[in-house]
C-alpha positions as CSV (number, residue, x, y, z in Angstrom):
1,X,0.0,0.0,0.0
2,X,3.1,2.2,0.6
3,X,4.1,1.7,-2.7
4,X,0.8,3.5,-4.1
5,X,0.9,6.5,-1.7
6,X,4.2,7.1,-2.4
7,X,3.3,6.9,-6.7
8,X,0.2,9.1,-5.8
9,X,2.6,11.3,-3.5
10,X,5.6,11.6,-6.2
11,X,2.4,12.5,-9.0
12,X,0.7,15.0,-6.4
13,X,4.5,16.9,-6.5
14,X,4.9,16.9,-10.1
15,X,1.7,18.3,-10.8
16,X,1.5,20.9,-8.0
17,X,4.9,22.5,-9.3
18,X,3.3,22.5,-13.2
19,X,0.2,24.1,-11.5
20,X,2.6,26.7,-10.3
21,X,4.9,26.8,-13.4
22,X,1.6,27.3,-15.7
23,X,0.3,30.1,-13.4
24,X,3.5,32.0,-12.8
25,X,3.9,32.1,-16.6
26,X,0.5,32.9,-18.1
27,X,0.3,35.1,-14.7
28,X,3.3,37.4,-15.8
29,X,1.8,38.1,-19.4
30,X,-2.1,38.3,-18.2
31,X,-2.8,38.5,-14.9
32,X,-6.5,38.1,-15.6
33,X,-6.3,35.0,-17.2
34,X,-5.5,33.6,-13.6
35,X,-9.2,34.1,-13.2
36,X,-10.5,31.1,-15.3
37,X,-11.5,28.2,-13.2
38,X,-9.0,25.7,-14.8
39,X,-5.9,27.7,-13.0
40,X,-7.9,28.3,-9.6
41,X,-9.5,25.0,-9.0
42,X,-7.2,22.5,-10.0
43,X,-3.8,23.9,-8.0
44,X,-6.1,23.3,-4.3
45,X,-6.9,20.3,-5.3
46,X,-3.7,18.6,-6.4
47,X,-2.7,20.0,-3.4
48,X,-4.8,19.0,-0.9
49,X,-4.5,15.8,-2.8
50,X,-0.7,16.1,-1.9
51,X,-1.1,16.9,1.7
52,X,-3.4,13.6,2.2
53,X,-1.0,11.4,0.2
54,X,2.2,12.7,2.9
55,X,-0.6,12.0,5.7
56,X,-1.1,8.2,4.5
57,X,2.5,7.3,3.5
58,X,3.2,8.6,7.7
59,X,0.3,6.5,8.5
60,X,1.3,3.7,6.7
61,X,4.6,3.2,7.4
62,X,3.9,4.6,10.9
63,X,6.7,7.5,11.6
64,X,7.2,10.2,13.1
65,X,8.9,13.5,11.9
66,X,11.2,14.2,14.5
67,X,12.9,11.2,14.7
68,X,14.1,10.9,10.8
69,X,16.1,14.0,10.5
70,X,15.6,14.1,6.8
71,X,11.4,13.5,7.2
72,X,11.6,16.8,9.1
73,X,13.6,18.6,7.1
74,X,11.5,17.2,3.9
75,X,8.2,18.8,5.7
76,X,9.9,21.9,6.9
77,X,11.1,22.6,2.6
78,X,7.2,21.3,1.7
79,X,6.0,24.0,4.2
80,X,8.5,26.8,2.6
81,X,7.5,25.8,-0.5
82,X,3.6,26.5,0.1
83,X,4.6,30.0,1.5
84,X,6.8,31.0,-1.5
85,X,4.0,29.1,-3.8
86,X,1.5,31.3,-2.1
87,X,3.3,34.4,-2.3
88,X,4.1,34.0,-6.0
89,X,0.9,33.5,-6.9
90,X,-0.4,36.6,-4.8
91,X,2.0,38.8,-6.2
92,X,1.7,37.6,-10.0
93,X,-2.0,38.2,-9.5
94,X,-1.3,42.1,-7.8
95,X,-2.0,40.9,-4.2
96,X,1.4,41.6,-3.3
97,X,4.2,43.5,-4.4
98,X,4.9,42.4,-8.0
99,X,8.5,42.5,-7.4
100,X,8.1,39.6,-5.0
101,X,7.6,37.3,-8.2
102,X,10.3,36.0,-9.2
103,X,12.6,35.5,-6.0
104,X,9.1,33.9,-4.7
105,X,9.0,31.6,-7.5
106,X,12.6,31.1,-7.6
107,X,12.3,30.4,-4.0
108,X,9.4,27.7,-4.0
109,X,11.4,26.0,-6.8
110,X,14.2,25.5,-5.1
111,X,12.7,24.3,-1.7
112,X,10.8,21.9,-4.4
113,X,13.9,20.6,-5.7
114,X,16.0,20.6,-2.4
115,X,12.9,18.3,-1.2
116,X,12.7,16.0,-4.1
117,X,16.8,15.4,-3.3
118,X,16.2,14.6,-0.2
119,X,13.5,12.3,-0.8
120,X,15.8,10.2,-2.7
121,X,18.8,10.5,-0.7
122,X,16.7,9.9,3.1
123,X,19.5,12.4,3.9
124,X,19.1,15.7,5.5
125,X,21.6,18.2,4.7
126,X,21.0,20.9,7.2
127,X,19.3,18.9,9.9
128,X,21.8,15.6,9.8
């Protein structure tokens, strides 16, 4: 059953950053068009889909954060990379100071990527 979460999980990941990828670029040359349903609906559900796939691989395998240094430090770059996410967004869309675009997106990126090394390393490399 792991073994599914984990696919799921992996899929959930993947699509949440083209979610982001897709709106930060159609966001920067129309800011309306991040009005249509397709680019507001789909993003919260892929992830909350996400967030409930990490929720049943810890149930499954039955672990906790604190113990597995790079489990922590894998949820502390998924949590930065929601705020950056979240940020970008707002500020492609006016909410926030458009020059907060690109170092937010930059920013979720690389928490994205730091957390997809880690994932395949089961490494930490600030909190080992």
């Amino acid at each position: 059953m792991f073994a599914v979460f984990k696919h799921f999980h992996m899929t959930m990941a993947i699509l949440s950053m083209v979610f982001l990828v897709v709106r930060f670029i159609m966001g920067m040359r129309n800011p309306a068009a991040l009005n249509k349903p397709f680019l507001k609906i789909p993003p919260h559900i892929v992830d909350t889909l996400f967030v409930i796939s990490i929720i049943a691989m810890i149930i499954t395998v039955n672990i906790t954060v604190y113990p597995s240094g790079w489990i922590g430090e894998k949820a502390a770059l998924f949590i930065t990379y929601i705020v950056f996410s979240v940020i970008t967004v707002l500020a492609v869309r006016g909410k926030m100071p458009s020059k907060l675009r690109i170092p937010a997106f930059v920013l979720a990126l690389v928490s994205w990527i730091w957390a997809i090394k880690i994932a395949f390393m089961k490494t930490p490399l600030l909190l080992g």
